[in-house]
C-alpha positions in Angstrom: 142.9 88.6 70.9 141.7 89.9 74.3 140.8 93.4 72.2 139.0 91.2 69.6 136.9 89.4 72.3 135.8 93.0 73.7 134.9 94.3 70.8 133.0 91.5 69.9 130.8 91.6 73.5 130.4 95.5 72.9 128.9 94.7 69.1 126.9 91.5 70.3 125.3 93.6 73.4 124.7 96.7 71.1 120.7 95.5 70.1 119.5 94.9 74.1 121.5 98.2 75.0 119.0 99.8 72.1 116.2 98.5 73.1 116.2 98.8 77.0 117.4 102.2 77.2 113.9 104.3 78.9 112.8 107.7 77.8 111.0 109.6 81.2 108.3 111.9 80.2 106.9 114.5 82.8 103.4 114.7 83.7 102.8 118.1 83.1 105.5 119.9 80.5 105.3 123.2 82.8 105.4 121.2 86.1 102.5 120.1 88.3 100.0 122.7 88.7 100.5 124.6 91.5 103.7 123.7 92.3 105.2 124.5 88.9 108.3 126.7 90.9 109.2 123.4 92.2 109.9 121.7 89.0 113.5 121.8 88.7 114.6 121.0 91.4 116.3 117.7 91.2 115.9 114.3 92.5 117.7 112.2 94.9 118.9 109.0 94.5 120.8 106.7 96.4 121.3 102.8 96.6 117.7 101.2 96.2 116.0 104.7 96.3 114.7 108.2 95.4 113.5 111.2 96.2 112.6 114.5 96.2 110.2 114.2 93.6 109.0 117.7 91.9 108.8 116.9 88.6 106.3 113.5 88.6 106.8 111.8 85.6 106.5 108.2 84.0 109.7 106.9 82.7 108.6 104.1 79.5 110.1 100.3 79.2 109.2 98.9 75.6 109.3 94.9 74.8 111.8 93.4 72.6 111.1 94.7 68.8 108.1 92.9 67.6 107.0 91.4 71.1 104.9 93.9 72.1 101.5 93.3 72.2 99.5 96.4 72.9 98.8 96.2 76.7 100.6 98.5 78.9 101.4 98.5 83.2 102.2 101.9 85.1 103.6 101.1 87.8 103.9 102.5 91.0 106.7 101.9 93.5 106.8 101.4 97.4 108.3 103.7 99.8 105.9 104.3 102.9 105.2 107.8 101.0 108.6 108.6 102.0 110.9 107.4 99.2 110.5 105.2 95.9 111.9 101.7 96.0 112.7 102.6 92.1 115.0 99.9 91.0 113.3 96.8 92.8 109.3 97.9 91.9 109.7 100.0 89.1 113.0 99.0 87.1 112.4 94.8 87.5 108.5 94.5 87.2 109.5 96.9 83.7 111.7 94.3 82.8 109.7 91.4 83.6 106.8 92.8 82.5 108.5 93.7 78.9 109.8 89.7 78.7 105.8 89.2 78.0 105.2 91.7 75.4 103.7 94.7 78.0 105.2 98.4 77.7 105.5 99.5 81.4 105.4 103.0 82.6 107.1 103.3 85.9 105.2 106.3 87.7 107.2 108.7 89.6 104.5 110.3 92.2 105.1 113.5 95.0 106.2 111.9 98.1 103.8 113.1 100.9 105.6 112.2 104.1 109.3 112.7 103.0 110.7 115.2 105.0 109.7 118.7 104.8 107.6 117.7 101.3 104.7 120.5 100.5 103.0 117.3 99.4 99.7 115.8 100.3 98.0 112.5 99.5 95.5 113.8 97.3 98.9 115.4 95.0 99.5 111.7 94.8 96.3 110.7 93.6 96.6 113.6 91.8 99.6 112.1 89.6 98.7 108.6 89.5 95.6 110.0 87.2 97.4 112.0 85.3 99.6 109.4 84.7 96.4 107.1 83.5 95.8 109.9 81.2 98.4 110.5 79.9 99.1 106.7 78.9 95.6 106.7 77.4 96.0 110.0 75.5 99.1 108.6 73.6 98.3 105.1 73.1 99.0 106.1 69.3 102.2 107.0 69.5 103.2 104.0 72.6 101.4 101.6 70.3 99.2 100.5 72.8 95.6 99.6 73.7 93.6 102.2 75.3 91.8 99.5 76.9 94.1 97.6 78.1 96.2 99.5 80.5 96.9 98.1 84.0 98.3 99.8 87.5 100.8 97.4 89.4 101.5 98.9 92.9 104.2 97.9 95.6 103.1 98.5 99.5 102.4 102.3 99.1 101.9 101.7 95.5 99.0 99.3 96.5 97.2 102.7 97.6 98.4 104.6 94.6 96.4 101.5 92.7 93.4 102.5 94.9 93.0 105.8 94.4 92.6 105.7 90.6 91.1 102.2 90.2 87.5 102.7 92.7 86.4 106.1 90.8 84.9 106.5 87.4 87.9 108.4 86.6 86.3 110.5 83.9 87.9 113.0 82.3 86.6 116.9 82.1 85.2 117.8 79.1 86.0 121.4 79.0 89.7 120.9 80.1 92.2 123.4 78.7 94.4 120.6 78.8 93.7 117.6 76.4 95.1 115.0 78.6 92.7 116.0 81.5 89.3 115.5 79.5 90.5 111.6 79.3 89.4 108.4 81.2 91.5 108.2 84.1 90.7 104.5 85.5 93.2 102.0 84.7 91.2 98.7 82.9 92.6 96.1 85.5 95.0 96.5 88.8 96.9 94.2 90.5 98.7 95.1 93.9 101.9 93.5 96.2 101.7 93.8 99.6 99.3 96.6 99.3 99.5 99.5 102.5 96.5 101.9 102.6 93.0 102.2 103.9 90.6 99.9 101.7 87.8 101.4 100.1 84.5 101.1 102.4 83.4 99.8 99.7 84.2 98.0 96.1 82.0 99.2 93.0 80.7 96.4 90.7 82.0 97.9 88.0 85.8 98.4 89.2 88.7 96.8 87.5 89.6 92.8 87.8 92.0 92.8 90.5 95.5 90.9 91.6 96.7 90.4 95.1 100.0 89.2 96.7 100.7 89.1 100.2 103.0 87.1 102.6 100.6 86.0 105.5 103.4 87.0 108.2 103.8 90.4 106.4 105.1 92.8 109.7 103.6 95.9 108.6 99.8 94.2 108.2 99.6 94.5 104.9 98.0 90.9 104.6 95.0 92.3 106.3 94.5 94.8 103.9 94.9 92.1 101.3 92.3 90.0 102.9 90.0 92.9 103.7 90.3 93.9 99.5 89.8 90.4 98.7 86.5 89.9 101.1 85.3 93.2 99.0 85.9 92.4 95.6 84.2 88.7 96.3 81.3 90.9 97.5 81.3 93.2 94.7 81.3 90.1 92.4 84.2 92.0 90.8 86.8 89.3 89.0 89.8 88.7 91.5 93.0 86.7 92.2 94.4 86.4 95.2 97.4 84.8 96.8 98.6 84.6 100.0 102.0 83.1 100.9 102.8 81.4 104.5 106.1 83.1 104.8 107.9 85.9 103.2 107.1 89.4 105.1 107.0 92.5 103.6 109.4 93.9 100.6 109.9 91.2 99.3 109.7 92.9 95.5 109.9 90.5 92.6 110.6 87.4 94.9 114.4 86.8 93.4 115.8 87.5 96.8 113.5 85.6 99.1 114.5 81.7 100.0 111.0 80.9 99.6 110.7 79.5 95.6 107.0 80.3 95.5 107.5 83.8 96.4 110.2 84.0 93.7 108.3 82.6 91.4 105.0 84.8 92.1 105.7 87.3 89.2 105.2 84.4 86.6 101.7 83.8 88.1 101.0 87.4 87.5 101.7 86.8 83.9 99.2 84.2 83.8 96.6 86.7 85.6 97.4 89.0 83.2 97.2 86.2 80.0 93.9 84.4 81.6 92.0 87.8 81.6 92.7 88.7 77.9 94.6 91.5 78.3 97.7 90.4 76.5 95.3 89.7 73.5 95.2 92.1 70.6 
């Protein structure tokens, strides 16, 4: 009987095994350009975290079959530059995000200020684009919207959201590669405890934003929220911003704080996300 009842939980857990298992697609097929030499070298991971990223890539998180609903979220984790908080801001916002009908691409970006890296902050900017891109260039084949494809980014991945949401993000023309000739700027961005250096200045023409923020963050990050926030108002550029009273920095996708409104701040994402019409076909 105890056999029976095994088999039974392997069979019944067989169609959510199917549909959550990710594929990871590299950036660049050769590796990234001028660092190709560096692409096989492999990545660490440990507990929460990884590293030693060579090989950036996006690794893909599709809705239940027939909930998707065209829009898609790259994602880029925190990590101070240093590491990727992978499971906490890349593997839960995928599956959250997934539970309202949004394929997620969780970006794996060069890793500047890790230990002996040949990295620098414009490599990251660098893949974060390309990433963009390369979402856009395949929206076909991911059965996606070209424009409706968001950036969510965690602490460091608040900067990540930066660098490619502020820019026109066009594309060159007479690239040899295809993917480089395409729109790079994500169509709306939404950030978590965001680290960085704000933009001087917000163009009027960048993306609707998101912001979340504990107001006793430790790191400062809720000045940089407040600062973004003062300069999309003054942009007149669509925003959303919240600011909790308690919760300091890290605190991911709520679940382990004791505060109920910062576990239950990914849900008002969602309805961000629903009120600007990007889960509409």
């Amino acid at each position: 009987m105890k056999r029976q009842l095994i088999l039974l939980t392997l069979i019944l857990s067989l169609p959510a095994l199917a549909r959550t298992q990710p594929v990871v697609i590299p950036l660049w097929k050769n590796g990234a350009p001028g660092f190709e030499e560096r692409k096989n070298i492999p990545e660490e991971a440990k507990d929460y975290w990884v590293k030693n990223i060579n090989d950036p890539s996006v690794t893909v998180f599709t809705p239940p079959e027939g909930k998707a609903n065209g829009c898609a979220v790259i994602v880029a984790p925190g990590g101070g530059f240093r590491e990727l908080v992978f499971d906490a801001e890349g593997l839960q916002p995928a599956e959250f995000l997934n539970t309202i009908g949004v394929t997620v691409f969780a970006l794996k970006y060069r890793l500047p200020r890790e230990k002996g890296s040949p990295y620098s902050i414009e490599n990251v900017s660098q893949d974060a684009y390309r990433a963009v891109r390369l979402v856009r260039s395949r929206a076909t084949e991911f059965k996606i919207d070209p424009d409706r494809i968001g950036i969510l980014g965690f602490s460091a991945g608040g900067a990540v959201v930066m660098m490619v949401s502020n820019e026109k993000g066009d594309g060159d023309p007479k690239a040899a590669d295809p993917i480089d000739s395409v729109n790079g700027r994500p169509n709306f961005q939404m950030m978590v405890y965001p680290g960085g250096n704000p933009p001087r200045k917000i163009p009027s023409d960048a993306p609707p934003a998101f912001l979340v923020c504990a107001n006793d963050d430790e790191y400062g990050c809720d000045k940089v929220t407040i600062d973004l926030l003062t300069k999309f108002r003054e942009a007149k550029v669509p925003v959303e911003a919240i600011l909790f009273a308690r919760g300091k920095h890290a605190f991911n996708m709520g679940d382990r704080s004791p505060y109920s409104s910062v576990r239950n701040w990914p849900q008002r994402m969602a309805e961000w996300i629903s009120d600007s019409g990007f889960l509409k076909p």
